[in-house]
Structure formats: structure tokens, C-alpha cells
N, C-alpha and C positions, 0 to 999 in steps of 0.2 A: 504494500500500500504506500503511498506517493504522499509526502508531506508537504499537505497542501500550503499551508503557511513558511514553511521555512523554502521553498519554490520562489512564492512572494514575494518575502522576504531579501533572497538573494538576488533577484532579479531588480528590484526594486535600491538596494543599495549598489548597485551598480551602476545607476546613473542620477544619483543625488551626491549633491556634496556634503553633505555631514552624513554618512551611513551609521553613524553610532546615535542617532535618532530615530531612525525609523526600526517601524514597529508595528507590528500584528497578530492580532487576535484573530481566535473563532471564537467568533460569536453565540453559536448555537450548529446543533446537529439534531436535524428533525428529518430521522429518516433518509432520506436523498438529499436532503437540502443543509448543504451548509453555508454559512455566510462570515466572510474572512471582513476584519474593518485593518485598514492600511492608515497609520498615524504615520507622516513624515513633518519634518522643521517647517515651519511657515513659508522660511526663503527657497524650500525646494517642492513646495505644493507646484508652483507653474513647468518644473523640472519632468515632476511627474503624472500632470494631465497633458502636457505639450500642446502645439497648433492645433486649436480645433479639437483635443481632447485625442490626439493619434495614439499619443504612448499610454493613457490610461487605457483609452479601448484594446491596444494590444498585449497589454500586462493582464486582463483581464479574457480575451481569448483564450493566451496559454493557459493559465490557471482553469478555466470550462476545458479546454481540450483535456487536460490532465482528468478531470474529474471524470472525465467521460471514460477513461480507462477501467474505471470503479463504481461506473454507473452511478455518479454523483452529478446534482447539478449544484454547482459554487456560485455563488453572488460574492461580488469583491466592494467593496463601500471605502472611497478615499474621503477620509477626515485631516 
């Protein structure tokens, strides 16, 4: 089984500049449905929605792709 948030996690400090802030929870697990929230620094919120929201929406595919391996479906929540 694929660990949904440490995924995130590393993906996600990989293109912020202070990675010793960001941070992920799950939220909850209701049967198929889990829902990961993604805390990053304030100054790397626009880092991590990008133009038009490209790198959030893509940081948010892989993670659905992954789940879908385990027949999970993931909701990712950026705060």
C-alpha cells in the first residue's frame, strides 16, 4: 500500500522553498474516500497552486492516480 501523504509530501517539498514547513495530514478515511489537507509557508502557497492552478491540479492527479492502484479515491485540500 502507497503512502498517500508522505507521496505529497515529497513531491510537494520539492518545489517550495522552505520544505521544512510543509505538511500533511489525513484527514479522514471513510471507506474509499480519503482526504489528505496540504499546509505549506504562506510565501510558497502561489509556488504551489502555480499559473492558473497547473501544479496544484497536477500534484493532485498523481496522488488520484496512486489511489486508484488501491481503489481509493483521494481529495487533496491546499491550506
Amino acid at each position: 500500500m502507497i503512502s498517500y501523504t508522505k507521496l505529497l509530501e515529497d513531491m510537494t517539498k520539492a518545489i517550495v522553498e522552505h520544505p521544512d514547513e510543509v505538511n500533511v495530514s489525513q484527514d479522514g478515511e471513510e471507506g474509499e474516500d480519503i482526504v489528505l489537507t496540504l499546509n505549506v509557508a504562506e510565501s510558497d502557497m502561489g509556488m504551489v497552486i502555480g499559473k492558473h492552478g497547473n501544479i496544484a491540479k497536477a500534484l493532485r492527479t498523481v496522488v488520484k492516480a496512486a489511489g486508484k492502484l488501491d481503489d481509493k479515491k483521494i481529495t487533496v485540500e491546499i491550506k
